[in-house]
N, C-alpha and C positions, 0 to 999 in steps of 0.2 A: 536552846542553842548552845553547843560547846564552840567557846574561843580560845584559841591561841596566839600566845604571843612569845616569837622570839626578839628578841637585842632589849635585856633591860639595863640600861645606861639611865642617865639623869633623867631623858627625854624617854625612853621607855618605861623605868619603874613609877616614875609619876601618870602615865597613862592607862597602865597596867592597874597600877593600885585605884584609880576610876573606875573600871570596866568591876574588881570585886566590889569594889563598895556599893555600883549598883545590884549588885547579885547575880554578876555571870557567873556559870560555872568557865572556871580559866584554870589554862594548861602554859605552863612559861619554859625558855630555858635561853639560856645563855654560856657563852663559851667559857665563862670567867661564873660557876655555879656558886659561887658566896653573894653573889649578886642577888642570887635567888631567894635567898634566905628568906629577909623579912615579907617578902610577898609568901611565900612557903607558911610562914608562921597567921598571914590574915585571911590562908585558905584555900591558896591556889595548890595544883599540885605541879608538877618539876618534871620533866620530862627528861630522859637520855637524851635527843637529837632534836635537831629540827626538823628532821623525817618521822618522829616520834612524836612531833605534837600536831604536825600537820597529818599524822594517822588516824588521829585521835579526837581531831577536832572538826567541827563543820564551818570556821572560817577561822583562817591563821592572817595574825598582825604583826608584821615587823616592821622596827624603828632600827635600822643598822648605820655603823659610823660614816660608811665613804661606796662610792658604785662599787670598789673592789669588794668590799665585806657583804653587799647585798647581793652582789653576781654570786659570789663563791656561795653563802649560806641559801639562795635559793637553789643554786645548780649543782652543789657539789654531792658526791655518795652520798653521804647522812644531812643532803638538804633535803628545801621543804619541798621541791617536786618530786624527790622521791618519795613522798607519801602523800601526793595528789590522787584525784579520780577526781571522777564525773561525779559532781553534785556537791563537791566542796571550792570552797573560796582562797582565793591569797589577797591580802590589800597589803602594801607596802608603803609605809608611810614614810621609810628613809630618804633623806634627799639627795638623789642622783643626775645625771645627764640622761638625755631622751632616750640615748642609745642602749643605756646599761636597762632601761626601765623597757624597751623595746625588748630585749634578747631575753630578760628575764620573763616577759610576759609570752615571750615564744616558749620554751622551757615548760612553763603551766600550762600553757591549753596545749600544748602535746598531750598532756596527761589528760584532758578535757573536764580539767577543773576551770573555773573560771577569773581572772587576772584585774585587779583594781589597783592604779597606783594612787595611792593620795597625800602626796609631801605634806608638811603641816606649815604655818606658816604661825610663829611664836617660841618661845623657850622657855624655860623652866618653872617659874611661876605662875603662865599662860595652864601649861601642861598640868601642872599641881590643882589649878583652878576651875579644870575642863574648860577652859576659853580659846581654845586654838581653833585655828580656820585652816580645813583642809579642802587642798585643790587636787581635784578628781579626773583623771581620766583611763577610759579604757570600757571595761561590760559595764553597760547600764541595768542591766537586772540587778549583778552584783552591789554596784552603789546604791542600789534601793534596798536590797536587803544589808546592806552593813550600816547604812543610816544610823538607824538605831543606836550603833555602839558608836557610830562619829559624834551624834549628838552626846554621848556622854563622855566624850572627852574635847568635846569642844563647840563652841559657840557660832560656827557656821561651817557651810561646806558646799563644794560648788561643782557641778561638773562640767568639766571643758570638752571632754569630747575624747579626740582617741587618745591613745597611750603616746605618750612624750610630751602632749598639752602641760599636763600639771607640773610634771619635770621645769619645762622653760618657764613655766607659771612662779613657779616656787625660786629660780634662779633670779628672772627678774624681781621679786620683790626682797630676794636677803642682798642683789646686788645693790639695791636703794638704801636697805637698812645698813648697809655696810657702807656706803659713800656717806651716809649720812653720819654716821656714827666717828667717820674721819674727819669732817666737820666740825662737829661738837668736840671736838679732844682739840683741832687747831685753833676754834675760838677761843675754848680755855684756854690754852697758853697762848693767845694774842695777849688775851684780857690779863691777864696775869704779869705779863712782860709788862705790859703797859700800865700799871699801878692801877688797874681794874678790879672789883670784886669778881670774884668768881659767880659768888653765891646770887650777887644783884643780875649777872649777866641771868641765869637762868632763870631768874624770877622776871624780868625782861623780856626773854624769849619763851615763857609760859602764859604770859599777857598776850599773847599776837599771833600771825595768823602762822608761825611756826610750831607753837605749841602742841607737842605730843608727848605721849606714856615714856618711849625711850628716855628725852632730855629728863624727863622729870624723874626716872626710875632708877638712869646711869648718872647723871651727872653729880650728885652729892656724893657717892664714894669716890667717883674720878678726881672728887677735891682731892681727897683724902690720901691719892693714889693708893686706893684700895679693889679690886677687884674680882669677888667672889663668882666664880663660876655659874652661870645662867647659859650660858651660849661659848662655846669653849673657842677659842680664838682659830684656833688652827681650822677648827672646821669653816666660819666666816671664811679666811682664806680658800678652803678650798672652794667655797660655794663661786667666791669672785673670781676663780682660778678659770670654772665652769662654767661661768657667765661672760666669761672672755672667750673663751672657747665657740661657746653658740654665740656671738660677735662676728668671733672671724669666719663661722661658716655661711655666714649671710651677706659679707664682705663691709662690716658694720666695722669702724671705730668708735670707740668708747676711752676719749683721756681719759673723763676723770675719775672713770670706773679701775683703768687701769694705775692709776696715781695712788689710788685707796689700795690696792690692790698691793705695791708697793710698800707701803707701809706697812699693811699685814705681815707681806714676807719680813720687812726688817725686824719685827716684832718678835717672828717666832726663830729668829736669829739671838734674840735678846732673851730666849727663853720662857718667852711666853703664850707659848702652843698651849696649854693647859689651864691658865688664867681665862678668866672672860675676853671677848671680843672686846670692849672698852679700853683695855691693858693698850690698846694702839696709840692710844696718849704716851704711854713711855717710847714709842715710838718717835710721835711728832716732838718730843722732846729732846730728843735725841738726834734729832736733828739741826744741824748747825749752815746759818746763811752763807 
């Protein structure tokens, strides 16, 4: 089987470089082609377009930044439905709203290839580890035969049913890690105000029935206010942007989705669109009663 993968970013070229090491043969390309290098160099080959790999391939994989860059790269001239047909695949693993993942999956089976979305639900380490859990919806043949390459880049995968399932699958669960993640940066600076160890709070709440990967993975550099890229902030913000969004179309309020939500924006006001999602501690810090 040839695979294709367009958007190598953090969360693509850790995926990508999965898929050779099992021994696909793989076809990549990205708008920003230095990206492509080091996968270039462990064997992949590089394609001109993303109508170029989805020519060339019998199932194309993309992980792109926002709905606007997966609309545009699947739909535009040199996108990947311009080198659809019948009998080839698209899985799109970027994480969009239902609608962008609806219009895009209209777009491929015009072409009568067949359309799988499967957000992933993890970042960069996850990726790097093949331990990501992708939420599937849309062809079920398709998910049976891309199995295969989800299991190699990740540690479950689930089908929900039609196209826009995985979309609000994936929106509600980075809306959770994202309110939660607001959380952990305002206990820290309670604890800290309050002539608290930081270090003991976390060892506290790794004891109990709060205890997870996040606190334990985020919280020692968030001492440090250190925050190396795993999950780039700006995008958090948009996923909560999008999980507001399908909110208000259900006529659903969410404070304290939208209070998280807030702080993101302040965040990437404060310049840290490009930093980790964590970074929203200089947020809650900056914040005055």
């Amino acid at each position: 089987m040839k695979v294709g993968f367009v958007g190598i970013g953090i969360m693509g070229f850790a995926m990508a470089n999965n898929l050779i090491k099992d021994g696909y043969d793989l076809t990549v390309w990205n708008r920003n082609k230095d990206k492509c290098k080091a996968l270039q160099e462990k064997g992949a080959k590089v394609a001109e377009s993303a109508k170029a790999v989805a020519e060339q391939c019998d199932i194309t994989v993309a992980m792109l930044a926002d709905p606007q860059a997966a609309e545009a790269v699947a739909t535009g001239p040199d996108g990947i439905a311009a080198g659809m047909k019948a009998g080839k695949g698209y899985v799109d693993v970027s994480t969009v709203d239902a609608g962008t993942a609806q219009k895009v999956a209209k777009a491929i089976k015009a072409t009568g290839a067949t359309y799988l979305e499967a957000p992933v639900s993890g970042s960069k380490q996850p990726a790097e580890n093949g331990q990501l859990i992708f939420l599937c919806g849309g062809d079920k043949d398709l998910y049976e035969k891309a199995t295969p390459l989800l299991k190699v880049m990740g540690k479950a995968q689930f089908f929900l049913g039609e196209v826009g399932n995985g979309a609000n699958m994936k929106l509600v669960v980075n809306m959770t890690m994202g309110t939660m993640m607001t959380t952990l940066a305002e206990s820290l600076t309670l604890a800290d105000k309050s002539g608290l160890s930081q270090e003991q709070l976390l060892e506290v709440l790794g004891l109990g029935v709060m205890a997870n990967p996040m606190f334990k993975m985020k919280g020692p550099s968030m001492q440090e206010h250190q925050y190396p890229t795993a999950f780039p902030l700006k995008h958090q913000q948009k996923d909560m942007r999008l999980a507001l969004e399908l909110a208000h179309q259900h006529g659903q309020q969410l404070p304290t989705a939208a209070a998280a939500n807030g702080l993101y924006e302040q965040a990437k006001h404060m310049n840290k669109s490009d930093d980790d999602f964590s970074a929203v501690l200089e947020a809650v810090l900056d914040s005055k009663a």
